[in-house]
N, C-alpha and C positions, 0 to 999 in steps of 0.2 A: 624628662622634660624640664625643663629652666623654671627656676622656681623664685619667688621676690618673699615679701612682707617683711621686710626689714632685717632677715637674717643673711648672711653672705650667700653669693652668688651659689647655687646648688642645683641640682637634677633631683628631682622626684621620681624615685623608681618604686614599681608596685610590685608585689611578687604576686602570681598565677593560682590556681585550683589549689585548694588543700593550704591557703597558709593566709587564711581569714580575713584579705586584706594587708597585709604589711605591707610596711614602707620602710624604705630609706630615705632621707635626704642627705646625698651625697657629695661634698664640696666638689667645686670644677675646677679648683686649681691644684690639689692635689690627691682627690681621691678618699680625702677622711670621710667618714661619715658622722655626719653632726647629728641623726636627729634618728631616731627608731618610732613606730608604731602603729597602730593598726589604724584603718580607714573605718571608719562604722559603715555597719553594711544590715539591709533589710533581709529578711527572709524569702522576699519574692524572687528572688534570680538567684546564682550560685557565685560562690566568691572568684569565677574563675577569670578575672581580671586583666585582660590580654591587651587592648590599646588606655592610651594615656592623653591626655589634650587639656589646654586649658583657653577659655576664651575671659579675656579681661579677668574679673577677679573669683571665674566659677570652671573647675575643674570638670573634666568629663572623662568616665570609664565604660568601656563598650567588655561583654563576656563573652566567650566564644559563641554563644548562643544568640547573639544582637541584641541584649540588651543592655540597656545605659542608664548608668548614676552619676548624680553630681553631687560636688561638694563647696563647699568657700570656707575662707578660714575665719574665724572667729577672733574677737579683740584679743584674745590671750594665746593665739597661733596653732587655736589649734583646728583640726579640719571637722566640719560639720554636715553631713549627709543634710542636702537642703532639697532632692528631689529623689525618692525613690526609683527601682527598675521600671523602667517603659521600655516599648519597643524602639529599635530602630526606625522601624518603616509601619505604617500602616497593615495589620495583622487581613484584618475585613479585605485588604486590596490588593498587596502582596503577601502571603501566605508562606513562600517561598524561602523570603527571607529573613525568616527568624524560628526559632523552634523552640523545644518547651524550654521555660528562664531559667527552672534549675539542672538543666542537662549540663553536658560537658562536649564541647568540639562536637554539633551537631550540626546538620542544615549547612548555612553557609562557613558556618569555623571562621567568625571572623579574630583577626588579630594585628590589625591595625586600626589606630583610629589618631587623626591629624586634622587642627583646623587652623589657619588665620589667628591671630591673639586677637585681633581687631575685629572682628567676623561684625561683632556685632551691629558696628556703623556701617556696613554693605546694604545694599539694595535689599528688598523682600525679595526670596528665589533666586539670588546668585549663590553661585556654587561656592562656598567657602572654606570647605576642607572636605575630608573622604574617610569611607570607612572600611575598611581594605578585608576581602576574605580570604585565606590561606587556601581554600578549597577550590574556589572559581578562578586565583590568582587575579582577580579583578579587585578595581577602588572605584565603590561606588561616590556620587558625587552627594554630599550634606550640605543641605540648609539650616536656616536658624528661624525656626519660630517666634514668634513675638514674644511668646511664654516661656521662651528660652529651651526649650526643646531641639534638640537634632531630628533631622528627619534623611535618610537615606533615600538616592532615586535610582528605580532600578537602571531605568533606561541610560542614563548618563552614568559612564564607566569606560574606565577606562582601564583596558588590559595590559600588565604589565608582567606577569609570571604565569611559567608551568604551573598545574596543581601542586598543592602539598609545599610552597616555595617562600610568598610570599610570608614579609615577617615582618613589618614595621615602617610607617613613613611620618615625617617630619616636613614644616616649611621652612626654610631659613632666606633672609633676600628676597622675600615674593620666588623663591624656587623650593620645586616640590622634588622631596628623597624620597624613597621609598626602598627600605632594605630588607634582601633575602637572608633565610636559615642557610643550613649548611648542605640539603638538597637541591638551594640554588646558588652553589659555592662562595655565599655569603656576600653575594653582592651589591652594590649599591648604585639607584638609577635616580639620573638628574633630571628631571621632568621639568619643561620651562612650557608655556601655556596650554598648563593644564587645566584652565577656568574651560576649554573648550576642547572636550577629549578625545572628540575624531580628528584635529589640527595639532596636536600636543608633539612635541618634539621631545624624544626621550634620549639622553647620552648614558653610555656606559661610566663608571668609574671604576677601577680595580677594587677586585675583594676586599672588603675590610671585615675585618675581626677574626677571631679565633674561639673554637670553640662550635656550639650552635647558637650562631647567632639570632636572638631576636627582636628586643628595645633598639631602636635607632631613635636618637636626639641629634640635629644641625642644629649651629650658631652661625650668627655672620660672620663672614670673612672665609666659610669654607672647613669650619672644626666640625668634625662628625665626632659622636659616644656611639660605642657596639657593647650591646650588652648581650653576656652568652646567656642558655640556658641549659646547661649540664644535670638539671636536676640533683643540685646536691653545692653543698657548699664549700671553700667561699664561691661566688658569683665570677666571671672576668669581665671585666670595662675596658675596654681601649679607645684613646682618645687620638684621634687625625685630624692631620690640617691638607686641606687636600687645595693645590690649586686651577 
């Protein structure tokens, strides 16, 4: 995801289960990597760190198990765990949708997580981004608490892949991506009013990426990032301009 505080323009990439948190921050104009290290991370959930989001100047991680940390950066840049794991959703009232914090790939498997930068000056209860599960191939619809909390709603969702498919979405232009692994031949869908997701128009765009694909970041103008996950290093990125 696009990343600021006075360092050149870069993507924040997080790596997955088993590798504590790590980051990159990845230049976008050519691929260097400017910046290594770990996210601080509490004990109550598991490092297995699958979507990536940022509202204004507080980052959001959701783990395959729906639970969410944030963070903000601190005057000397660096990143500061400033809310512990909570659920996605209300545990007491959906149950469903979340399962134990230190599991791995359980319950809904989620691995997308996308909002608005702006979320925050939206209405109470509009839908401002999604939290996408690899298993139901649904994105369910997120709010913003006053407390700055995400909250997931079951009912509002919108299906977009086979099981097992779903791997990542982004906004760019008030338009919502959403990109497949390589069981959904890596592809990528242009959702345009997706605030209302029985009305939502969804287009095709051709495969992008290589590899298994799963981090998807859009910019304006139509430039998609595909990040694989090959399980083993280096990583692949490819960068598209799609029109």
């Amino acid at each position: 995801m696009p990343a600021g505080h006075n360092r050149p323009a870069h993507l924040l990439v997080v790596a997955d289960s088993g590798n504590r948190g790590e980051f990159n921050e990845v230049a976008m104009t050519d691929g260097r990597v400017l910046r290594s290290g770990h996210l601080p991370l509490d004990p109550k959930a598991s490092d297995d760190l699958e979507g990536l989001t940022r509202i204004g100047d507080t980052y959001y991680a959701i783990t395959s198990s729906g639970w969410v940390r944030q963070w903000r950066l601190d005057s000397h840049g660096n990143y500061q765990l400033v809310r512990p794991a909570y659920p996605i959703s209300n545990r007491r009232h959906h149950p469903h949708m979340t399962c134990t914090p230190t599991e791995v790939n359980c319950g809904r498997n989620y691995e997308a997580l996308c909002a608005l930068p702006d979320a925050a000056s939206k209405p109470a209860g509009t839908c401002i981004g999604f939290a996408g599960s690899k298993r139901a191939g649904r994105l369910y619809c997120l709010t913003l608490k006053r407390d700055g909390h995400l909250r997931a709603h079951t009912k509002r969702n919108l299906r977009v892949a086979s099981r097992g498919q779903l791997a990542g979405c982004h906004f760019a232009d008030g338009v919502l991506y959403a990109g497949m692994n390589l069981f959904g031949a890596n592809r990528v869908l242009r959702i345009r009013g997706w605030a209302h997701p029985a009305t939502a128009t969804v287009e095709r765009v051709p495969s992008l990426g290589r590899g298994f694909s799963e981090a998807l970041a859009a910019l304006p103008g139509g430039v998609i990032y595909r990040m694989s996950d090959m399980g083993g290093a280096p990583s692949l990125v490819d960068k598209y301009k799609c029109q």
